[in-house]
N, C-alpha and C positions, 0 to 999 in steps of 0.2 A: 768260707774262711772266717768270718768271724763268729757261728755260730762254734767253730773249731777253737778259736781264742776261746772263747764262753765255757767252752768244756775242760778247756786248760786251766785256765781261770779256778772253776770248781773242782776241779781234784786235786789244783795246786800242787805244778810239775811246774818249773820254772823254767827251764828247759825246752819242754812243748809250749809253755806260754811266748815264751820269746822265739820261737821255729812260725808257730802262727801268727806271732806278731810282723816276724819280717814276711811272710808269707802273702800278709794282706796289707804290708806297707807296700812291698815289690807291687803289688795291682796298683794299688790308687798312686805310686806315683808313674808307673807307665800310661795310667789313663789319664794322666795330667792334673793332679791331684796331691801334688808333692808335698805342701802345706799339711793335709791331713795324715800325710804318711810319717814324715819326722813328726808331728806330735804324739801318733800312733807310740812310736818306736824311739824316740829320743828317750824318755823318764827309763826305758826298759833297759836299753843299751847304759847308760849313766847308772845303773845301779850296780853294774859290773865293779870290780875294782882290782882282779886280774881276768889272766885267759884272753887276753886281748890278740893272742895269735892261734885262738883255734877258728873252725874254718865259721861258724854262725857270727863270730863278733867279727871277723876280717870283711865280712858280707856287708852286716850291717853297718859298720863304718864306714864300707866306699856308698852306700846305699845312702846314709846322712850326708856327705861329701857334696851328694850330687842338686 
């Protein structure tokens, strides 16, 4: 997963950046790791400023919530 960020990252798809970012938030904070997941995934989600009802940002918000 984060060599997957890394590759999103570099061809600059914002889209696939943030799909891998909650990808590999989802892991670390199921392995208890919650701290490093919203830092992961907060800056990325926050740069949103609509689309807050399609289905990756509804994810990530209850995913931040928790």
């Amino acid at each position: 997963l984060r060599a997957s960020l890394r590759n999103a990252e570099e061809i600059e798809v914002p889209s696939f950046k943030f799909r891998a970012a909650y990808d590999l938030a989802l892991l670390l904070h199921e392995r208890g790791a919650s701290v490093e997941a919203r830092e992961l995934l907060a800056p990325l989600y926050n740069e949103f400023s609509d689309g807050f009802d399609t289905r990756d940002l509804r994810r990530a918000h209850k995913l931040l919530e928790q």
